[in-house]
Structures are given as C-alpha cells and as structure tokens.
C-alpha positions in Angstrom: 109.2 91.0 84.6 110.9 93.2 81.8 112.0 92.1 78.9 110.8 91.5 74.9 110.6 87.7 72.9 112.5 87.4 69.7 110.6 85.0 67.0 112.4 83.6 63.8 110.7 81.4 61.2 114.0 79.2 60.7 117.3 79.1 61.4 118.8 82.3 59.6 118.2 85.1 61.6 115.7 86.8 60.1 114.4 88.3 63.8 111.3 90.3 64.7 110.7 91.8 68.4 107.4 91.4 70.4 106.8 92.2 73.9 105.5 89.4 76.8 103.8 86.7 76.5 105.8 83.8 75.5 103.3 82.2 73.0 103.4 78.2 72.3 106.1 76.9 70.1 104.6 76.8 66.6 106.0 74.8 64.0 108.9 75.3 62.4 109.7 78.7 64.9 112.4 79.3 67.0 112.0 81.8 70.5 113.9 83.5 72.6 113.4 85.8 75.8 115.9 88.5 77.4 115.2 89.9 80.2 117.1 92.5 82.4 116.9 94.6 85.1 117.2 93.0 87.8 119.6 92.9 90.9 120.7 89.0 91.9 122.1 87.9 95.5 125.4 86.3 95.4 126.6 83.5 97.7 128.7 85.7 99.7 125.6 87.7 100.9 126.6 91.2 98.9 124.4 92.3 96.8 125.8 92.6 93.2 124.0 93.9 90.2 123.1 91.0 87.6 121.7 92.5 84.0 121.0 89.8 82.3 120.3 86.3 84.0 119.7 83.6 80.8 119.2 79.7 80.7 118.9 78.3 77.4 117.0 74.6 76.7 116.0 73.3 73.9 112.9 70.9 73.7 110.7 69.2 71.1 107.0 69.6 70.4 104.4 66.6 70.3 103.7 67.8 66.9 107.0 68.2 65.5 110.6 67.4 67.1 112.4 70.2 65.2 110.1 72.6 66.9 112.7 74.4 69.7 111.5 76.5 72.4 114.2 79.1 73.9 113.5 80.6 77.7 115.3 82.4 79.3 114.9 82.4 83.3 115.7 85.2 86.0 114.6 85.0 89.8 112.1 88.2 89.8 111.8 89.7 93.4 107.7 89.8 94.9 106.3 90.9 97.9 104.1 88.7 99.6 101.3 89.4 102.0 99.0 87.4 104.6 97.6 86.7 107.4 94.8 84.7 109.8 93.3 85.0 112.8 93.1 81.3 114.5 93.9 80.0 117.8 97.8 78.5 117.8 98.2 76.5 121.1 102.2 76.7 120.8 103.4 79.6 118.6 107.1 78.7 119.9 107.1 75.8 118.2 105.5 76.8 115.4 108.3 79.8 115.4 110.5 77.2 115.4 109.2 75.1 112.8 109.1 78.2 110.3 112.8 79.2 111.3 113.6 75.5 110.1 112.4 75.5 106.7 113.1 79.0 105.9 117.0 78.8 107.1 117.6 77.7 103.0 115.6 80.6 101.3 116.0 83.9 100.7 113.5 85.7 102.6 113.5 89.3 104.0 110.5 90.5 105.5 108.2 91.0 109.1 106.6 87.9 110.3 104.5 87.8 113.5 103.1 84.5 115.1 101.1 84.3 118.5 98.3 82.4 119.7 95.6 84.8 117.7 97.5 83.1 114.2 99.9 85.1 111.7 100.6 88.3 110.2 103.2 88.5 107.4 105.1 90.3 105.2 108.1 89.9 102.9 110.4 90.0 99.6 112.2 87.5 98.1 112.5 85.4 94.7 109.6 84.1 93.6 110.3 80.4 93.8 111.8 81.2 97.5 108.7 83.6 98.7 106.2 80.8 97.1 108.1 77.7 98.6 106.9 78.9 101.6 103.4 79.8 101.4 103.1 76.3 99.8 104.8 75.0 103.1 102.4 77.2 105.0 99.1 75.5 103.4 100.1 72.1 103.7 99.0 73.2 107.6 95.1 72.5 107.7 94.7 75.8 109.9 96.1 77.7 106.6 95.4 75.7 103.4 92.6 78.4 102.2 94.8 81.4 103.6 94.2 84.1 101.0 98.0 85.3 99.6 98.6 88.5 97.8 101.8 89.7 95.9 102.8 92.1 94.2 106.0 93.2 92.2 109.0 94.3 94.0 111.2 95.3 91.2 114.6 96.6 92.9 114.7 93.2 94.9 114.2 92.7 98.4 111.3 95.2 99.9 112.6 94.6 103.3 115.9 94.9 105.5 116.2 91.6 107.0 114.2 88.7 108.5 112.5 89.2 111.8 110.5 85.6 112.4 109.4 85.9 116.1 106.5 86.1 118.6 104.6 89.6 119.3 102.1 89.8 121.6 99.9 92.0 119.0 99.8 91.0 115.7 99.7 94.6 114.9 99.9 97.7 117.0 96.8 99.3 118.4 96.4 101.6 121.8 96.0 98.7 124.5 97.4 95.8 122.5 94.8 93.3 120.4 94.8 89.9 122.8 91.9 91.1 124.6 89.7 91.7 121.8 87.6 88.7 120.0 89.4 88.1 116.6 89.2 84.1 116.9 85.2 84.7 116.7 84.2 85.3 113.0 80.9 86.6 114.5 82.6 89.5 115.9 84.5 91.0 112.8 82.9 92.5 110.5 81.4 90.7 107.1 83.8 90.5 104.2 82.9 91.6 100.9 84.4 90.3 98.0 85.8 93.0 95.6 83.5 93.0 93.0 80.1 93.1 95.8 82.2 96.2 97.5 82.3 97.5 93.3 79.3 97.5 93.0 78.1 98.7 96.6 79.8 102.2 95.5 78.8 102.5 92.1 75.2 102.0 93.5 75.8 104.3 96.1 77.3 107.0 93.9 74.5 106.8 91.3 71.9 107.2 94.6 73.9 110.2 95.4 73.6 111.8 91.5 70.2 111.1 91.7 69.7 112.7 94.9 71.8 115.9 93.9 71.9 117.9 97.3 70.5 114.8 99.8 73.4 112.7 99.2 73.0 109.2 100.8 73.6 109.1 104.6 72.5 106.0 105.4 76.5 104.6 104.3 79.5 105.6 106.0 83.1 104.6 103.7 85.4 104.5 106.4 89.2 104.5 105.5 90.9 102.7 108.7 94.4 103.7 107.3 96.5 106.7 108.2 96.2 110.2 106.6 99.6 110.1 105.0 98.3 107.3 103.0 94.9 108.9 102.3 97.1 111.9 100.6 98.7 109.4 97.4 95.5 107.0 97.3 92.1 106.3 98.2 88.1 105.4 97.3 86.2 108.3 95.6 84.1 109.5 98.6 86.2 108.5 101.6 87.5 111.2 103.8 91.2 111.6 104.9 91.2 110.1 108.4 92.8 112.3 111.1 95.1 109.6 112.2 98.8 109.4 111.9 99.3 105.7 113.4 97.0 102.9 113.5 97.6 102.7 117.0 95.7 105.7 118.0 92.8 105.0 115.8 89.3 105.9 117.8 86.6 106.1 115.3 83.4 105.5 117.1 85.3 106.0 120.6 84.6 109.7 121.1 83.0 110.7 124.8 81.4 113.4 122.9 79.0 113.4 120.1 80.0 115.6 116.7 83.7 115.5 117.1 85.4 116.7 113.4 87.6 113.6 113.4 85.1 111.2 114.5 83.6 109.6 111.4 81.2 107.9 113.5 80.5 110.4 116.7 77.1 111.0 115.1 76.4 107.5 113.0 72.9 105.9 113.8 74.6 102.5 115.2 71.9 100.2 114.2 71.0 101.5 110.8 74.3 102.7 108.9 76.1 100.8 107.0 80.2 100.8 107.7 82.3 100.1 104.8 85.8 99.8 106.1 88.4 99.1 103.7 92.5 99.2 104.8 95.6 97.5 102.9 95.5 94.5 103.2 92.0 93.8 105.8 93.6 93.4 108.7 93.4 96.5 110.5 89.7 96.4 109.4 89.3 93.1 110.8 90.8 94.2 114.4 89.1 97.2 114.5 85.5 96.2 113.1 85.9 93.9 116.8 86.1 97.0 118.8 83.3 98.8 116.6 81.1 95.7 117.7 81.5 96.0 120.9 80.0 99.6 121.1 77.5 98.7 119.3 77.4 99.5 115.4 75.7 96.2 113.8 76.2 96.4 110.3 79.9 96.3 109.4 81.5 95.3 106.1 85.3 95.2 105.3 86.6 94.9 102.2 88.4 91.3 101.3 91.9 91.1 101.3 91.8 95.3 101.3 92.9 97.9 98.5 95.6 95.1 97.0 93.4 92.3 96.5 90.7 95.1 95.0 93.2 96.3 92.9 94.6 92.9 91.6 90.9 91.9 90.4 88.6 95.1 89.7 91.9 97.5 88.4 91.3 101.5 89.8 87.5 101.8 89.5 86.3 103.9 92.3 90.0 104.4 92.9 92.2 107.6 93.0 96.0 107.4 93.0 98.7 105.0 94.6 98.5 102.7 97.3 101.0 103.3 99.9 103.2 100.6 100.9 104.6 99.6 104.3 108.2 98.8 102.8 110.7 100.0 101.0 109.2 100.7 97.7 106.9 103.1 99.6 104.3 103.5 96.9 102.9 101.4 94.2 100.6 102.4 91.0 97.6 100.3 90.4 98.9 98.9 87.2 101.4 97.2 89.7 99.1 94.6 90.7 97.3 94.0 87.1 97.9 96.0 84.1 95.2 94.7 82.2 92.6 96.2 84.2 93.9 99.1 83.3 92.3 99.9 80.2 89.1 99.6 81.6 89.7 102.9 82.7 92.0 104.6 80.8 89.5 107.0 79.6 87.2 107.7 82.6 87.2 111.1 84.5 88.4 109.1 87.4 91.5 108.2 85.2 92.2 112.0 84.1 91.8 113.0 87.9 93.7 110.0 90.0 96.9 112.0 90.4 95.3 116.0 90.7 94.9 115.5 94.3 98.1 115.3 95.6 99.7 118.5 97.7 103.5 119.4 98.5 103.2 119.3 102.7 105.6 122.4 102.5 103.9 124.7 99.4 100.5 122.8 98.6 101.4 122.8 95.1 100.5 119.7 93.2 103.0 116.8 93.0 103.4 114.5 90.2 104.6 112.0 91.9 102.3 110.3 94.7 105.6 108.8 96.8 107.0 110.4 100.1 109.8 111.4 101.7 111.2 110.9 105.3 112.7 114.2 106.5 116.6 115.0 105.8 116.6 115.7 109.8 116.8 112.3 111.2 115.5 113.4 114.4 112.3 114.5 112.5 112.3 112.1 110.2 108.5 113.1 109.1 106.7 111.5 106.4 105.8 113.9 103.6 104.9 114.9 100.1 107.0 117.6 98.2 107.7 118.9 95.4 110.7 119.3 93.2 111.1 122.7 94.2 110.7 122.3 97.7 113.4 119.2 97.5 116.3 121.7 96.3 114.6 124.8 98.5 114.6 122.8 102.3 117.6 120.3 101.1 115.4 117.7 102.0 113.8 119.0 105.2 110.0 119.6 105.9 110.1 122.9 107.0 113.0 125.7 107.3 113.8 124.9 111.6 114.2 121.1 110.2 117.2 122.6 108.1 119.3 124.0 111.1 119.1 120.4 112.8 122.4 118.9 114.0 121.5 115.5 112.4 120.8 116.5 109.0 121.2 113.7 106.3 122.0 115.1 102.6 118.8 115.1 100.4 118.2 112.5 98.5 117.9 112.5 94.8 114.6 110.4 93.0 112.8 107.8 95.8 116.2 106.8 97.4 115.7 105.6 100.9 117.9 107.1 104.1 120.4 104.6 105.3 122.2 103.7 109.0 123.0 107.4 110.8 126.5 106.3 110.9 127.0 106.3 106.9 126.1 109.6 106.9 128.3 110.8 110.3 131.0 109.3 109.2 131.2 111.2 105.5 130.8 114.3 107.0 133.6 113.8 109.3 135.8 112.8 106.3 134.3 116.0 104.2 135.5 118.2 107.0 139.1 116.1 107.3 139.8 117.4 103.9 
C-alpha cells in the first residue's frame, strides 16, 4: 500500500512526513495516514477510480486518554494463491458450498475443485480474498493449506469468477486423474526455501571449487515454460524447451541425449532433481510421472519461486517472476522488500535484468514484461523492445503486420481487450 504518515507533537500543525510504518501512539502525538492510488468498485459493478479512500477515528491510549491515533483505511487489491491435493468425495457439493459463501465478496479469479482437492487463484480486497481462505481452513482437509499473496496494485488480477469442476486441476498431455497425487510417497520431497538456499549455494561453491568438473551429480530442473525462463529464473537452470505445461516430457524421451531432454541421459538412481515451478504445483504433478520411470531422488521446492521469494528475497535469483494474470510480471521486491537489501550489492543484483532479449532484434530489454502480439490471430507471447514496439506496431514479426485482425499497439503494459472493441473503432475511423 502507498502512501506516507504525518506526525505532530500537539495540536498546531507543526507537521513532519515519514513513510510506512504506522508506529504506536506516543504521548502527547497526533497521526495521520493518506494513502492513494488505488481503483475502488462501486455498487453498480463499474469500476470507478477512487484516489483517496480515508476513515478517520479517534481513540485513547492506556497511558494517556488525550493520546489520538488517526488511520486512514483503503481496501488494497492482493492476489491469492493455493492449492492441495486430497481426496474430495463430492466436489459438487463442495462447489456448491464455496459458490454460497462467496456470492457476498468481491472475488475475481480461477478456481478448480475435483476429487484430487483444489487449485486456486484470484484478486480481490484484502478483507474479501482473506474472508475466504479463513472459511476454507475452518475445513479440517485444509486448515494447514499453505497461502501465498502477493500485491495486485491496479485491482483485480483476473476477469471474472470461474468456480467450477475440471477434471485436471491443471493441464498436462493426457489429463492428471490417472496419476498418484493423493499418495505423498509418490511426489517428490519438499524443501523448505531456506534448505533449497542453501542446496545451491553449496552446490555453486562445489562447482568454483571444481573449476572445469562442475557438479553432475544435481540436475536444477525448471518445470515452467521458456517464455517465463526469459524474464526470471535460478542461476544455473536452463531455459526449458517447452511453450505449455501440457506438453512437458522431461525424462519421457524414447531416445537417449535428446537437446531438450534435461533428463535423457540423468543416472536415475543417483542424481539429485531439483524442480522448482511457480507456485509447486506443476512440480508436484510432474515429480509423480518422473517416479514412475524411475528417477528416485526428487525434491521440489515449497510453495515454488513465490513462497522463495517472500522468505529468502532474490538470492540465487535473476529477474522477474512471470505471472499467470493480468499483471503479467512481478519484481521480487513485490513479495518482500526487505529482503532486498540483502542483495542490493551482489553481482547477482547488478546482473538480474542483463539477460533479457527483444524476440524480434535480440537487443537487451529493460523491462522483463511481455507482450501478446497486435495480430490477434497470432496473439504470441514475446519480449521487445521499445524500438521494435513503434517498428512492427505491435506485431512479432513483419507478416504479423499485414494480418487482417490487427489490434493497435499498445502503449506501457496495457493489456488487449474483447476483439469487438477494437472492430468496432475501426469501422467508426473508416465512417469518418
């Protein structure tokens, strides 16, 4: 939340400005917070822009009743993110319940039930997105469920609301039902963030050491897709040659030595697999397949990238973490500034934005967000440059630019809207 605290001694104003936090009331002082920024949802369903957003109280200290504390209040937008695997016997009525008790909130967001458990994601106020997860926990099969947020600045991440069953919790070649999530023994170990620290740090000191033998008895296997490899990743994992999770194969190959195979030549009973994804649940589902063809010692990093990031800041980190809504891209200082300055002044800090190549020149790009295509029948995923923005109008390459459904190119990280919005202003530009 943005805003600064103003502190007077006594009642004349006699102000000075400090930035967050909100200290205690001391005696004899008077506070006061503004914030702004923020967008607020009316009760007619528009959207309308709210700056400032300010409740005033008054109250008096234990110590001293003329001690007044000012706050000032403003529903701030998070994303929330979860899930569980665990065995639901009727995930209709459990739709049903969660329809119930969510009909009064303001939720937006993607959330999947079936009889493996839950998979969710979603925006809303604060007190709205953590009124449920409270709801959620007073279910015994989800009072430990681990909950991640993060900041969603602009308001709601998502669209809309889709609560409903889905036969795979998420998308993989085949569908997931068949495979063994409800059996912890099956998935692989979890490593809390600050074990999976210190597992690379140790592993990148063995490889100093070792100069031209690096370590190859470790595998760091990204289970993400490449396009969010290019704005983000671990130091030492290579960009994985997938462009959906549903057609991952690592460890799958017919053939041994295939290029974009990780695992095609991995001793199976003596390498160590360090997965890492999101959020830990692609991880989770694939480390199930990975055990059934054999490979014994696999480790996934808990509650993925986000939870990493929220308790051990960047270290071992370069760049952004892409995000599956509409904010697209998020810095690590997102999810806990203070771990920041931890690494302010490390060569991993001067070098976590110097990989990042425009898709069309392979210049570097200084901001680690993409970019869908101007050609909506394209609609490709990319990074560019400035230059190449103004250059391609927008487009990915010079034959995207002829399309017939080309959508004007948007200015900043602007997302594309309905088709129609778009149609129907070009046929008013050509009525003129």
């Amino acid at each position: 939340m943005r805003g600064w605290c103003v502190h007077t001694s006594s009642s004349p104003l006699s102000l000075s400005l400090s930035p967050y936090p909100l200290p205690k009331a001391a005696t004899a002082a008077y506070w006061c917070c503004f914030h702004y920024g923020f967008p607020r949802k009316s009760n007619s369903r528009r959207k309308t822009p709210c700056a400032i957003s300010i409740r005033c109280c008054a109250s008096a200290s234990e110590s001293n009743n003329n001690n007044k504390t000012w706050q000032a209040e403003i529903d701030n937008f998070v994303v929330v993110n979860f899930y569980r695997f665990v065995f639901i016997k009727d995930p209709q009525h459990k739709i049903a319940k969660h329809l119930t008790f969510l009909k009064g909130l303001d939720i937006h967001g993607r959330i999947y039930i079936n009889e493996q458990g839950i998979n969710a994601q979603y925006s809303g106020p604060s007190r709205d997105a953590f009124a449920y997860v409270e709801w959620l926990k007073e279910d015994g099969k989800f009072s430990d469920i681990l909950v991640q947020t993060s900041p969603a600045l602009n308001g709601h991440a998502f669209p809309k609301l889709k609560l409903r069953y889905k036969p795979s919790l998420i998308q993989l070649e085949g569908g997931i039902s068949h495979l063994p999530l409800l059996e912890p023994s099956m998935r692989a170990t979890a490593i809390a963030p600050s074990e999976w620290r210190k597992k690379l740090e140790a592993v990148n000191n063995n490889d100093k050491a070792s100069n031209s033998n690096p370590s190859t008895n470790y595998i760091l296997l990204d289970v993400r897709n490449g396009y969010e490899w290019d704005i983000g990743h671990f130091h030492g994992a290579q960009r994985p040659y997938v462009d959906c999770f549903r057609s991952t194969s690592f460890g799958l190959s017919p053939t041994e030595g295939v290029a974009s195979d990780q695992l095609s030549l991995v001793d199976k009973e003596k390498t160590d697999i360090l997965m890492y994804c999101t959020g830990g649940i692609r991880c989770d589902v694939y480390s199930t397949i990975l055990r059934q063809q054999g490979f014994q010692n696999l480790y996934t990093l808990e509650g993925g990238v986000s939870h990493y990031l929220k308790t051990e800041g960047p270290i071992k980190w370069v760049g952004n973490l892409f995000t599956f809504d509409s904010r697209l891209s998020l810095p690590p200082s997102a999810y806990n500034q203070e771990t920041m300055i931890e690494v302010s002044m490390t060569q991993e800090a001067f070098e976590s934005d110097k990989f990042a190549k425009c898709y069309i020149c392979g210049s570097q790009v200084s901001e680690l967000r993409h970019r869908n295509c101007a050609n909506l029948d394209c609609n490709f995923l990319f990074l560019c440059c400035a230059n190449c923005v103004m250059l391609f109008r927008g487009c990915c390459c010079y034959d995207c630019t002829t399309a017939p459904r080309c959508r004007p190119a948007l200015s900043g990280f602007q997302r594309y809207k309905k088709w129609h919005l778009y149609r129907d202003l070009e046929g008013k530009v050509q009525a003129q």
